[in-house]
C-alpha positions as CSV (number, residue, x, y, z in Angstrom):
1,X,-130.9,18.3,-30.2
2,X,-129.0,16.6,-32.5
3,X,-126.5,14.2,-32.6
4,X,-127.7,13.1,-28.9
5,X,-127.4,10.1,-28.5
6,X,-130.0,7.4,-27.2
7,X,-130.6,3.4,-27.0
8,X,-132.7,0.7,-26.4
9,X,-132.0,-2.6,-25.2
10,X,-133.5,-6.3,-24.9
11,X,-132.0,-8.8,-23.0
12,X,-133.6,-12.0,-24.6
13,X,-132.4,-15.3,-22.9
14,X,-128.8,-15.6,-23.7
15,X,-128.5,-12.7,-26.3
16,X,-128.6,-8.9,-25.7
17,X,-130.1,-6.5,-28.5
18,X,-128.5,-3.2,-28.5
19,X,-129.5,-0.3,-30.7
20,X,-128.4,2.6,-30.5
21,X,-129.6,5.8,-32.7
22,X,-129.5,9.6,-32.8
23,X,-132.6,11.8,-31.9
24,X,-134.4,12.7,-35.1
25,X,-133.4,9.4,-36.7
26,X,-136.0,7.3,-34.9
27,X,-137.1,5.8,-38.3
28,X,-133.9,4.4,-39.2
29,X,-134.2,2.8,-35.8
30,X,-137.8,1.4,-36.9
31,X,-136.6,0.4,-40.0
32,X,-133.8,-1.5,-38.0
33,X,-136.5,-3.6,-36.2
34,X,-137.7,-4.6,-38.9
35,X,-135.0,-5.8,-40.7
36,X,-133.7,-7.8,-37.5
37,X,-137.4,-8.9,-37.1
38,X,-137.2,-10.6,-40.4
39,X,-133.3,-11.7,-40.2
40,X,-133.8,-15.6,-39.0
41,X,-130.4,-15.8,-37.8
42,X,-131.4,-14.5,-34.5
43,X,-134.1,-14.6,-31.7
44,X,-135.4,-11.5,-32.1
45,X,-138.7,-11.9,-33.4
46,X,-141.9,-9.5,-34.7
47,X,-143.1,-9.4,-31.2
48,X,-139.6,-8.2,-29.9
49,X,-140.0,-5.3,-32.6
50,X,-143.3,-4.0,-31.2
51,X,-141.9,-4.1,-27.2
52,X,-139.1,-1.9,-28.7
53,X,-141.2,0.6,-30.9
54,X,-143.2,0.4,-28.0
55,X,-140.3,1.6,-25.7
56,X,-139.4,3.9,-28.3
57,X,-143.0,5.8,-28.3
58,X,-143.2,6.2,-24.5
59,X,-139.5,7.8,-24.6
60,X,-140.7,10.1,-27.4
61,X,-144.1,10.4,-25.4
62,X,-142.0,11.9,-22.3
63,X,-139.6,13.7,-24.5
64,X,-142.5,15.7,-26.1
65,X,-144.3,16.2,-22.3
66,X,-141.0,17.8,-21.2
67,X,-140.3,19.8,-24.1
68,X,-144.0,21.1,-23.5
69,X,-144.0,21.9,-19.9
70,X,-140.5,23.8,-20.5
71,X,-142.6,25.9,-23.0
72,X,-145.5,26.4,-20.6
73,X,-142.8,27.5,-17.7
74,X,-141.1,30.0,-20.6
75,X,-144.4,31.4,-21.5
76,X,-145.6,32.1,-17.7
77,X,-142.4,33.5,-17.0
78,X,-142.5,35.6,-20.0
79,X,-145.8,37.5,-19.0
């Protein structure tokens, strides 16, 4: 599963934040919030962080619910 690649995106007015990170590597992408959070040179603020890690759970959320129910199927199929 690694090396896939995923993003998330915020279209804010006039800009567009893009980031883009590798499954497994979802706290670099958190720590990449945070740091553009705190970078005043751009609109992206605290509140901006927290819709994206918010984004960023629910993906994970679904990824896990998928990986699940593949595992249930495998395990009915099995017996």
């Amino acid at each position: 599963m690694n090396n896939v690649k995923r993003q998330l995106v915020l279209n804010k007015g006039a800009e567009k934040f893009i980031f883009r990170y590798e499954c497994g590597h979802e706290d670099d992408l958190l720590d990449a919030l945070i740091e553009q959070a705190k970078d005043k040179r751009t609109g992206f603020d605290w509140f901006d962080a927290a819709v994206l890690s918010f984004k960023l759970t629910q993906s994970l959320i679904g990824q896990a619910d998928k990986l699940l129910s593949e595992n249930s199927d495998a395990q009915i199929h099995a017996n």
